[in-house]
C-alpha positions as CSV (number, residue, x, y, z in Angstrom):
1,X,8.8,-51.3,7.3
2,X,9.4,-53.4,10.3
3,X,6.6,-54.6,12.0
4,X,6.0,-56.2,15.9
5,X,2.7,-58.2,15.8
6,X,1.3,-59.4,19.0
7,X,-1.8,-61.3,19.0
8,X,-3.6,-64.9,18.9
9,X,-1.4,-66.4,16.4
10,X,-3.8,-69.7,15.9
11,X,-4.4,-70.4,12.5
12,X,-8.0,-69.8,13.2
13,X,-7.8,-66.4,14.6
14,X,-8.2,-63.3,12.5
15,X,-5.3,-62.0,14.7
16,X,-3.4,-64.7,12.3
17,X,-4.9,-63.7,9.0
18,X,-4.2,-59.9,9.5
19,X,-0.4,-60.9,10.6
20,X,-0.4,-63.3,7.4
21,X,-2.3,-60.0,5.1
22,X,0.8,-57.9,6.6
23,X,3.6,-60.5,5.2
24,X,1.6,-60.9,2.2
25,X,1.5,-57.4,1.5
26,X,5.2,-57.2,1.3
27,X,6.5,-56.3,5.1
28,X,8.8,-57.9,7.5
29,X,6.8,-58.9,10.2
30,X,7.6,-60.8,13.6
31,X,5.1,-62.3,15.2
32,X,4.4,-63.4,19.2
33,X,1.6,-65.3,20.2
34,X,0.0,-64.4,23.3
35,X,-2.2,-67.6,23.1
36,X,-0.7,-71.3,23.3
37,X,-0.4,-72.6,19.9
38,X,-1.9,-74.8,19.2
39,X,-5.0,-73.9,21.2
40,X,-8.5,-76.0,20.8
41,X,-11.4,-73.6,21.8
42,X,-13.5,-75.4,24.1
43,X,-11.2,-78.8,24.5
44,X,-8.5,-77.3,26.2
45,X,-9.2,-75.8,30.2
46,X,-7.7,-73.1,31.7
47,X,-6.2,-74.5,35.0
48,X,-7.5,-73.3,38.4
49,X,-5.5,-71.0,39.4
50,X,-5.7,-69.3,36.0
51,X,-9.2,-69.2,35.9
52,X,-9.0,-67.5,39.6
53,X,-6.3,-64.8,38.2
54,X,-8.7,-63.5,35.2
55,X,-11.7,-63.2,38.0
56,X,-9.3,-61.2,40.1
57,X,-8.3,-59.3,37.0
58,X,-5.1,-60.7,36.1
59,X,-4.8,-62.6,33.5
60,X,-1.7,-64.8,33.7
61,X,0.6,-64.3,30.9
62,X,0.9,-68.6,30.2
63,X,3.0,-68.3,27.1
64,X,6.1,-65.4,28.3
65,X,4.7,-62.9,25.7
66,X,6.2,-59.9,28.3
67,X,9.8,-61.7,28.3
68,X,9.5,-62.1,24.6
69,X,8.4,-58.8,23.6
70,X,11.5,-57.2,25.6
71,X,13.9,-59.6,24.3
72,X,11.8,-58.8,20.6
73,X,12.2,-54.7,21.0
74,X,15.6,-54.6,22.2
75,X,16.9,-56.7,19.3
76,X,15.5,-54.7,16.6
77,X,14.7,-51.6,15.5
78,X,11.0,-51.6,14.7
79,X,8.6,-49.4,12.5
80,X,5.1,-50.4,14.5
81,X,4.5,-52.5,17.2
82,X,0.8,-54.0,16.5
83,X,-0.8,-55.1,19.4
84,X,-4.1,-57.3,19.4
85,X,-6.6,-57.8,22.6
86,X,-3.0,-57.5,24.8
87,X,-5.0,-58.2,27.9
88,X,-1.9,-60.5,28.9
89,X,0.7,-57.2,28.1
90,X,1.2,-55.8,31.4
91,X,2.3,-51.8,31.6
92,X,6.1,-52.5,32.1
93,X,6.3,-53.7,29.0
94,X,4.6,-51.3,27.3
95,X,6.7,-48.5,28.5
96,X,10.0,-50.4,28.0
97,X,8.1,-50.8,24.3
98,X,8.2,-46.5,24.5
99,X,11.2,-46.0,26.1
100,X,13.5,-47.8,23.7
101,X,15.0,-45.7,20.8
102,X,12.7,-44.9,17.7
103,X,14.6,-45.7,14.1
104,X,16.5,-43.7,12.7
105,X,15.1,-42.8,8.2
């Protein structure tokens, strides 16, 4: 089974231990971070402008998860496309996610 995770991908994020309990468990899993890696909770600041965006509800998307999940999908014929607190994943992307050709058993 092929396998699209989207998450925080930090090693101290449970987003990373249930992508790293997927591979373990014997799948092929890809995985895109939607949070800068590394990222230090509470030593690194969001800029100004970001912190304005997620007021106005919009987060910005800071590390190209949309451009990389497109690029991801259309390469590949996946099985499940996991997707973790996705607040960054606007709807485009989503439906090119649903609109691209389901595998074939």
């Amino acid at each position: 089974m092929k396998i699209l995770f989207i998450g925080d991908l930090n090693e101290y994020s449970r987003s990373f231990q249930r992508f790293r309990t997927f591979r373990d468990m014997g799948y092929f899993i890809s995985g895109i971070s939607t949070v800068q890696i590394p990222y230090r909770p509470g030593i690194e600041k969001n800029r100004f402008m970001e912190r304005i965006m997620w007021k106005l509800g919009f987060p910005p998307d800071t590390t190209m998860a949309n451009k990389k999940i497109k690029k991801a999908v259309r390469g590949e014929k996946l099985d499940v496309v996991w997707i973790e607190k996705g607040v960054t994943i606007r709807s485009k992307t989503l439906y090119y996610i649903k609109k691209m050709p389901r595998p074939q058993n």
